[in-house]
C-alpha positions in Angstrom: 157.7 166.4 118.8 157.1 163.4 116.5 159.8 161.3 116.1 160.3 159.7 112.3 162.6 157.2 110.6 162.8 154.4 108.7 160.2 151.6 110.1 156.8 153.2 108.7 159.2 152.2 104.9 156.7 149.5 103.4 155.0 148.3 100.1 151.9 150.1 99.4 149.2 147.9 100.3 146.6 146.3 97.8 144.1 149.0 97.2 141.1 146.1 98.6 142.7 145.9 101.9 142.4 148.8 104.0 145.0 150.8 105.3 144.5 149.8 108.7 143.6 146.2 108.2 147.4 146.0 106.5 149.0 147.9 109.4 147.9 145.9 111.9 149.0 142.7 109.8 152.3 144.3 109.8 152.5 145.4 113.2 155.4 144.3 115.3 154.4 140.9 117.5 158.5 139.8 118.4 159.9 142.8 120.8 163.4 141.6 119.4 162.4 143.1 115.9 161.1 146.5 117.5 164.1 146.8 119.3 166.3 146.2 116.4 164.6 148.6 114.4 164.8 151.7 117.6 168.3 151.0 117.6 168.4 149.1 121.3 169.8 146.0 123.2 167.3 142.9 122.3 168.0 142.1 126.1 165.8 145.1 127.3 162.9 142.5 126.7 161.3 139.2 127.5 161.1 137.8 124.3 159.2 134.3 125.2 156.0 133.9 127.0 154.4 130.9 128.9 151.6 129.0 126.4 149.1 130.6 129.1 150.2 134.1 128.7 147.1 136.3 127.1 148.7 139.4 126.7 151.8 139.2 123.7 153.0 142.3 122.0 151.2 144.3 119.2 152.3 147.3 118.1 151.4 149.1 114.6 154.8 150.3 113.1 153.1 153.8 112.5 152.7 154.1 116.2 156.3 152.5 116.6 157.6 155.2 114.6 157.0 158.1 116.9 159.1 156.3 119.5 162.5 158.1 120.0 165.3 155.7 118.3 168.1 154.5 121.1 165.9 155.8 124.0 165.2 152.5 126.4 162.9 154.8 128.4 161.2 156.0 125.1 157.5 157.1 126.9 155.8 155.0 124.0 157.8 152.1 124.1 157.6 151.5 127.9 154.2 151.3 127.4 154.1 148.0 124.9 157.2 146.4 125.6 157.4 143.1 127.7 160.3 143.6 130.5 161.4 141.3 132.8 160.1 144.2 135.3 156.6 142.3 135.1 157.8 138.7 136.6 158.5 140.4 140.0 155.4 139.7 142.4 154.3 142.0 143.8 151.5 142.3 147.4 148.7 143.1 146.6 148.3 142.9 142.8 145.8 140.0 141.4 145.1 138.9 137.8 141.3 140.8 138.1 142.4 143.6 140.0 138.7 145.4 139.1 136.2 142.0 139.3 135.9 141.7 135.8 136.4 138.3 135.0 133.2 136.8 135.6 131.6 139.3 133.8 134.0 139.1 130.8 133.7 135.0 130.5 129.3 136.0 130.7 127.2 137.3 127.6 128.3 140.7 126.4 126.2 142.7 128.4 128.6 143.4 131.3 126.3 146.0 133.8 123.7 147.9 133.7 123.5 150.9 136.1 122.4 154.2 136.2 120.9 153.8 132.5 123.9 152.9 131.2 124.7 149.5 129.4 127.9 148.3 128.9 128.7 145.5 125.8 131.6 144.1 125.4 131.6 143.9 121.7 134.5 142.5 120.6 137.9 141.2 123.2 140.6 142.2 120.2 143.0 145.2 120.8 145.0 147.1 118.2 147.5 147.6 120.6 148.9 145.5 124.0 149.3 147.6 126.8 151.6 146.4 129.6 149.6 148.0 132.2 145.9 146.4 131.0 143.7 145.7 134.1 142.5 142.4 131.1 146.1 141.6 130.5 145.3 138.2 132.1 142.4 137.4 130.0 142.7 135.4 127.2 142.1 137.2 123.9 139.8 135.3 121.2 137.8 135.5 118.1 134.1 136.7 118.9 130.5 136.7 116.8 130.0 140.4 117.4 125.9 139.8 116.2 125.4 136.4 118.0 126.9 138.0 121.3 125.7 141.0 121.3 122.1 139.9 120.2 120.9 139.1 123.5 122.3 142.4 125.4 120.2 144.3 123.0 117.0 142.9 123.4 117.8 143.4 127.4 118.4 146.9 126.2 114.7 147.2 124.3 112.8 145.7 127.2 114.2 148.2 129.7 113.3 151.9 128.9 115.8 153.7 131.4 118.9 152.5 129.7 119.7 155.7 128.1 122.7 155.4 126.8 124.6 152.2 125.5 128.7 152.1 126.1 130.7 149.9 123.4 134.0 148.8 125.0 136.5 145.1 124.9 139.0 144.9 123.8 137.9 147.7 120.9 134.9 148.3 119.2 136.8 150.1 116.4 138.6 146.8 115.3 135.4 145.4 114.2 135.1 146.1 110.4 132.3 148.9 109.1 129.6 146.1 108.0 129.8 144.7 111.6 129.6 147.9 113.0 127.6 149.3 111.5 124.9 146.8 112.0 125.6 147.2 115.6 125.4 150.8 116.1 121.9 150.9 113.4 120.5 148.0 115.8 121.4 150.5 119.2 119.6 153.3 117.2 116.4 151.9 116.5 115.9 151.7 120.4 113.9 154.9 121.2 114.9 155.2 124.5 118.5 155.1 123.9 120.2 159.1 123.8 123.9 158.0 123.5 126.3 155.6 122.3 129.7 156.2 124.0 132.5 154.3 122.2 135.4 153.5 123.9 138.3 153.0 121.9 142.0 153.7 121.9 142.6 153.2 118.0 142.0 157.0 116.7 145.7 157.3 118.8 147.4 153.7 117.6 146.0 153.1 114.6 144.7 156.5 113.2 144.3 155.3 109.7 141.5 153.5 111.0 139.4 156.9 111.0 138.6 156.9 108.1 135.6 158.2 106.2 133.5 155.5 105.4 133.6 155.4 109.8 133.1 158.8 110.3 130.6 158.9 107.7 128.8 155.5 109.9 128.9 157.2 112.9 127.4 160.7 112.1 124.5 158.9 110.6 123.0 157.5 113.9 120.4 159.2 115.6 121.7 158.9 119.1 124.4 161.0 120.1 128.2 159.6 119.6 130.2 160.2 122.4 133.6 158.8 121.5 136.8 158.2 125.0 139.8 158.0 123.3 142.7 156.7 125.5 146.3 158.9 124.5 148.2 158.8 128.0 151.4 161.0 126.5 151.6 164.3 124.2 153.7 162.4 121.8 151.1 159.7 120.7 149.5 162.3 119.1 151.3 163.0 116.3 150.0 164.3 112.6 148.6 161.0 111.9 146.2 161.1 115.0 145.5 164.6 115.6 144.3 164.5 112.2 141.9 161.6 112.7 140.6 163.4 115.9 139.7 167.1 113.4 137.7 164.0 111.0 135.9 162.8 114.2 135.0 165.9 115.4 134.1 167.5 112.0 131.5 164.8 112.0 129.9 165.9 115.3 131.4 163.3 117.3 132.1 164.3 121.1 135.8 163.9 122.4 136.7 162.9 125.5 140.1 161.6 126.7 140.6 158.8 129.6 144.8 158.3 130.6 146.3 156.1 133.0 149.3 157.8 135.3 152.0 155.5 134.4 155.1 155.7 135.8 158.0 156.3 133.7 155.6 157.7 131.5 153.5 160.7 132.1 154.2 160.9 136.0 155.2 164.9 135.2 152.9 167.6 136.1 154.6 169.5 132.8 153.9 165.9 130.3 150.1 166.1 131.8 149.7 169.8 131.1 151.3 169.2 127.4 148.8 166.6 126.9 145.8 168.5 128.0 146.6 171.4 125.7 147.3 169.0 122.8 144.1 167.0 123.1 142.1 170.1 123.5 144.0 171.4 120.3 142.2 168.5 118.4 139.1 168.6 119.9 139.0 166.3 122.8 138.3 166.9 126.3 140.7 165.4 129.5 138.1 163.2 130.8 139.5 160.8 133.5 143.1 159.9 134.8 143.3 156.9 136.4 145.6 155.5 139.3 146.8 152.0 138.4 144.5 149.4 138.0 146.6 146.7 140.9 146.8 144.2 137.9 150.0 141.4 138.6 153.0 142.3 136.3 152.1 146.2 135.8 153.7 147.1 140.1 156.5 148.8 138.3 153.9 151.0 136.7 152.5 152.7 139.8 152.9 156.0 140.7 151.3 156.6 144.4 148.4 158.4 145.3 150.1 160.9 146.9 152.0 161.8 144.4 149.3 161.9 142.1 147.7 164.0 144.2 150.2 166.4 143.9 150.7 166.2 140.3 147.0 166.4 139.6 147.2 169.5 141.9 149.9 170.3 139.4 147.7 170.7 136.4 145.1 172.6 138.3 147.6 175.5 139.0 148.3 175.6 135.3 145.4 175.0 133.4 142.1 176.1 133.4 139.4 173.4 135.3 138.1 172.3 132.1 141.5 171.1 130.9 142.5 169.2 134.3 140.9 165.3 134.2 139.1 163.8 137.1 142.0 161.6 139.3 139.9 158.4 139.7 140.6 154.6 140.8 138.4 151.6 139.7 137.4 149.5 142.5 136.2 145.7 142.6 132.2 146.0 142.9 131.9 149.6 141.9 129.6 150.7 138.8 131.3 153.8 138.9 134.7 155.8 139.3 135.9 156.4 142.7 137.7 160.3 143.0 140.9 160.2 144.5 141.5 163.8 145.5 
C-alpha cells in the first residue's frame, strides 16, 4: 500500500532543472527533519557524525513519502536512517567486508572475469543505505570521461569481454550528456553484447526515468540489461512501477538484486509480495543477498539459517522463476557464492 502525506508539498521546480536534479537537491540530509516530518521522536537517530564518516543520510522526499507516518520500524525508514544501533562493534564485521577498497581507490576498471568488465563510473548515490558493503568509503566528485577512458581502451584491446557492467555509486546519477557518451563509446566496441547497468534509482528516485533516458538507452546496439535494487513491496509505489512499464517498453531487461535485511523483508510473505510486484512491472527476482559483514550494519543480519528457511519459503509459494538466487559476496570472489 503506498503511504502519502504532506512532505512530497513543494514549489514546482524551474522548468530548466530536471525533476530529478531538484529532488535530490531537496532530499532530506538531517535525520531530525525526516523524523519531524513522519511524526517521530528526533532521538530515534544519531544526528552528528565524525568529520571521517563517508556515509551521511540522503533521502529523496518522494521516496520519504511512502514511509508509514509514526511507525519507528517503518521498513523504508530503517533502511536510511542513522541509529545508534550502528556504534555497537560487532566480531567479525570490517570496513571492506568484500575486498573492495583497493580496487575502488584504482582506475575505474574494477575486474575483469569471465568476459565481463566492471567500471565504476561514478561513486555518487541517490540514496544512503545503512547496510552499504561502501558505507566506509568516502564519497567524491569524479571525471566520468577521464576515468573511465582508460578502462575502455582495456575493453577494445581484449575481444572476450562481452559484456560491460556500469555500477558505483550509480551510473543513473550521471546526467544524459555524460551518459550517453559513455554508453555510445561501450557500443562502438564490436565485441561487446551487453551493457548491464546497475542502479537503484528507477526505485528512489523514479522521476529520473525519464524519456530522454529511455529514449538513450534503447538506442545502443548492445543489449541493456538494467539490476534494479527494491528490497521491500512498498518501495514500489506508482511513481516507480511506472518508471519500470517506461524501461521495459523500451526493451530494456529487468532484473531485481535485494539484500535480506532484518527488520525489513526478513518474512517469507514480504519476499513473496515483492516477487509478484516486481514481476507485475516487468522485472525479474534476480539475487537476494545475505549481509555483506560491513561494521555498523550487525543489527541488519538475518542468519543463514534462517534465510535458508525463508528462501525455502518463497519456493513453496511461487513459481522457480519468481524465487531469487540466496547468495553471499565473498572477499576474492569474481562471482556470487549460493548459499542454499
Amino acid at each position: 500500500m503506498e503511504v502519502k502525506h504532506e512532505m512530497l508539498a513543494r514549489t514546482a521546480p524551474p522548468c530548466q532543472i530536471p525533476t530529478w536534479k531538484q529532488e535530490l537537491a531537496e532530499a532530506y540530509r538531517r535525520p531530525r527533519e525526516l523524523l519531524a516530518d513522519l511524526g517521530l521522536d528526533k532521538t530515534l537517530s544519531i544526528d552528528a557524525f565524525p568529520p571521517e564518516a563517508g556515509l551521511r543520510m540522503l533521502v529523496p522526499r518522494p521516496y520519504a513519502a511512502l514511509m508509514e507516518p509514526g511507525n519507528p520500524c517503518d521498513p523504508l525508514l530503517r533502511q536510511v536512517l542513522p541509529t545508534a544501533e550502528e556504534s555497537v562493534e560487532q566480531p567479525g564485521f570490517s570496513n571492506d567486508p568484500v575486498g573492495d577498497g583497493a580496487a575502488k581507490r584504482a582506475p575505474s576498471l574494477l575486474q575483469k572475469y569471465r568476459g565481463r568488465a566492471l567500471l565504476l563510473v561514478t561513486s555518487a548515490c541517490a540514496i544512503h543505505c545503512r547496510y552499504c558493503f561502501r558505507r566506509h568509503f568516502p564519497y567524491k566528485e569524479e571525471n566520468t570521461a577521464t576515468a573511465a577512458s582508460g578502462a575502455l581502451a582495456f575493453i577494445r584491446r581484449d575481444e572476450t569481454m562481452e559484456e560491460v557492467i556500469l555500477s558505483g555509486g550509480d551510473p543513473l546519477i550521471l546526467d544524459d550528456k555524460p551518459l550517453k557518451n559513455l554508453v555510445e563509446q561501450i557500443s562502438g566496441i564490436a565485441h561487446v553484447r551487453r551493457v548491464r547497468i546497475h542502479t537503484r534509482l528507477p526505485v528512489v528516485l523514479p522521476s529520473r526515468v525519464t524519456p530522454g533516458l529511455c529514449e538513450l538507452l534503447a538506442g545502443i546496439r548492445p543489449k541493456v540489461v538494467m539490476v534494479i535494487h527494491a528490497n521491500h513491496p512498498r518501495e514500489l509505489g506508482a511513481a516507480a512501477a511506472a518508471a519500470l512499464r517506461r524501461l521495459g517498453a523500451a526493451g530494456i531487461a529487468l532484473l531485481n538484486q535485494s539484500v535480506l535485511l532484518k527488520g525489513v523483508n526478513d518474512r517469507t510473505a514480504i519476499l513473496c509480495e515483492l516477487s509478484e510486484t516486481l514481476f507485475a512491472n516487468g522485472a525479474l527476482p534476480y539475487y537476494l543477498h545475505l549481509l555483506d559483514r560491513v561494521k555498523g550494519a550487525a543489527h541488519f543480519e538475518v542468519a543463514s539459517t534462517e534465510a535458508a528457511r525463508i528462501i525455502n519459503g518463497l519456493r513453496t509459494s511461487l513459481p522457480g522463476y519468481l524465487v531469487p538466487r540466496l547468495v553471499r559476496e565473498q572477499a576474492g570472489f569474481a562471482y556470487k557464492t549460493p548459499v542454499c
